[in-house]
C-alpha positions in Angstrom: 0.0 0.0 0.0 2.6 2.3 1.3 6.1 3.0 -1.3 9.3 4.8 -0.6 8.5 8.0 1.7 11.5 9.7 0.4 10.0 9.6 -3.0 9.0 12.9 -4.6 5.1 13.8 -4.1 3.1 14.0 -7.1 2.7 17.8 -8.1 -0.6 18.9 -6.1 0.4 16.7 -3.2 1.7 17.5 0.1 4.9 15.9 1.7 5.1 13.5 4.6 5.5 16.2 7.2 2.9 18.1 5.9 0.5 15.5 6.3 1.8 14.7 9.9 0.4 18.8 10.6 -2.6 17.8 9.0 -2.9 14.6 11.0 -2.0 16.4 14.3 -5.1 19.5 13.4 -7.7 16.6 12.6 -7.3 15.2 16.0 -8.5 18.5 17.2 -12.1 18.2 15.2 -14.9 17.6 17.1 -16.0 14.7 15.2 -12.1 12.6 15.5 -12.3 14.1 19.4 -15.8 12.3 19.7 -15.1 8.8 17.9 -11.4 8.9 19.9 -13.7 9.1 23.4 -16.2 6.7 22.3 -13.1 4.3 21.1 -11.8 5.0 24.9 -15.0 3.9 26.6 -15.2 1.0 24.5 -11.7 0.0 26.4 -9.5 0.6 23.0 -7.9 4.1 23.6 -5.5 5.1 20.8 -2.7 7.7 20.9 -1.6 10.1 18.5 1.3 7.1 17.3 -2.0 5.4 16.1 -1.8 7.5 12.9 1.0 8.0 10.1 1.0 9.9 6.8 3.0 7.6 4.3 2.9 8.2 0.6 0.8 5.5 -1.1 1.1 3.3 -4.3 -2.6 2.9 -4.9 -4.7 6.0 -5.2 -6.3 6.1 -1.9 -6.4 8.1 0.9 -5.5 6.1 3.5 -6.6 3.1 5.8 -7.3 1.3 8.6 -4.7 -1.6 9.6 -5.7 -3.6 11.9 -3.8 -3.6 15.5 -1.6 -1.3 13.9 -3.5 2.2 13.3 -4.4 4.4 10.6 -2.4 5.3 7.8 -3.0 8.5 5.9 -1.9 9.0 2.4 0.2 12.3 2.1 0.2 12.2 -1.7 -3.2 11.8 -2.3 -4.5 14.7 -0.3 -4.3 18.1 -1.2 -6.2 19.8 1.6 -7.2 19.6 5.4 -10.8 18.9 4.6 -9.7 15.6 3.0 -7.5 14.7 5.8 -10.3 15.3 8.4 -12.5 12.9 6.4 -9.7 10.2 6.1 -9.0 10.2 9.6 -12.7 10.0 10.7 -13.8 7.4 8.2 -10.5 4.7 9.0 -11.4 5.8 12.9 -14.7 4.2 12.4 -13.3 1.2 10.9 -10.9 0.8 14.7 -14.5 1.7 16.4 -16.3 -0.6 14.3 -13.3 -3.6 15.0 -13.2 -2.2 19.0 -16.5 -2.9 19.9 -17.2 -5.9 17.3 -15.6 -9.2 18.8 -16.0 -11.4 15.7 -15.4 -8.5 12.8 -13.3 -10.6 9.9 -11.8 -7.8 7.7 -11.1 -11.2 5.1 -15.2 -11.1 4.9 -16.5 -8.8 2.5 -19.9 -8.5 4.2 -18.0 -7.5 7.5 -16.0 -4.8 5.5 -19.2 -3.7 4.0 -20.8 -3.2 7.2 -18.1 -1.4 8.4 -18.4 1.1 5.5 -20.3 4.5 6.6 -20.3 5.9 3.0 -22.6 5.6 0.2 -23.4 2.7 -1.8 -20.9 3.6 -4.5 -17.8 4.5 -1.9 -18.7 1.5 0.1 -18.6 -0.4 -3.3 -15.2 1.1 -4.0 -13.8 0.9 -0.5 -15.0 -3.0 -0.4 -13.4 -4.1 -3.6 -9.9 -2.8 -2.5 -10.2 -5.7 -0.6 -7.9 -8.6 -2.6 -10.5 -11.1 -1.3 -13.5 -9.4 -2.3 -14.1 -9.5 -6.4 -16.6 -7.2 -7.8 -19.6 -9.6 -7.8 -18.7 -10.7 -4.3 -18.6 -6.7 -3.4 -21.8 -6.1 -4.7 -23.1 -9.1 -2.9 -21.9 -8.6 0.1 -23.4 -5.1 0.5 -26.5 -6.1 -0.5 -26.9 -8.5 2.3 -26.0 -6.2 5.0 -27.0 -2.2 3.8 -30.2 -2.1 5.5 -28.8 -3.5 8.9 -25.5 -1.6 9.0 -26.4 1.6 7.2 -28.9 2.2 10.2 -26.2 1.6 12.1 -24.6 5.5 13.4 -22.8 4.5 16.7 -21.4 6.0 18.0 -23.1 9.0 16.3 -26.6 9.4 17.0 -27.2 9.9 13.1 -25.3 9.2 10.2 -22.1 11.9 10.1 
């Protein structure tokens, strides 16, 4: 996922250390300060280690890796708005895995659960997944968007 960090950005994109500012302001949002309180009193606290900008080989921006943290893809994100989203979607993902016991990230229903977007993001966040082909993508949504896109928590509506 990740290449060389001392590889040149792409022009548009930011450099590591500018990311790592980025990073450090989203933690300051209301929205990361809520889901990093809600992930505390669901008994899996995170520090601020739990995130790293990298510079990324696919065109993503960024992910959630399990019992490691979050990492953020400096050369894929050109402003602070973007940031703020990548850190608060791949923060629902460590939510979503905290409070879930039996969450397989291999299943493609379980990753399509865990997805918070819209159909088509969730579709396209899914089939990153080198288990999950596009027919099994597709299916696996099906079978669980009524059940998990009701599903806010810890927000008390969709965010």
């Amino acid at each position: 996922m990740a290449n060389n960090p001392s590889q040149n950005p792409r022009p548009g994109s930011r450099t590591v250390k500018e990311c790592n500012d980025r990073i450090r302001r989203s933690l300051q949002t209301p929205m990361v300060k809520l889901l990093r309180e809600h992930l505390e009193k669901a008994g899996c606290g995170i520090g601020d280690n739990f995130f790293k900008a990298v510079d990324c080989d696919m065109k993503i921006g960024g992910g959630y890796v399990p019992g490691k943290g979050i990492i953020v893809c400096a050369n894929h994100l050109r402003s602070q708005g973007l940031v703020d989203e990548v850190v608060m979607h791949e923060l629902i993902h460590a939510y979503d895995e905290c409070r879930a016991a039996n969450l397989n990230w291999s299943n493609c229903a379980h990753q399509a659960c865990s997805e918070e977007c819209v159909r088509r993001r969730a579709m396209m966040s899914v089939m990153c997944n080198p288990r999950c082909s596009e027919v099994m993508a597709k299916g696996a949504i099906e079978a669980v968007w009524d059940l998990c896109y009701n599903d806010t928590k810890p927000f008390d509506r969709a965010p």
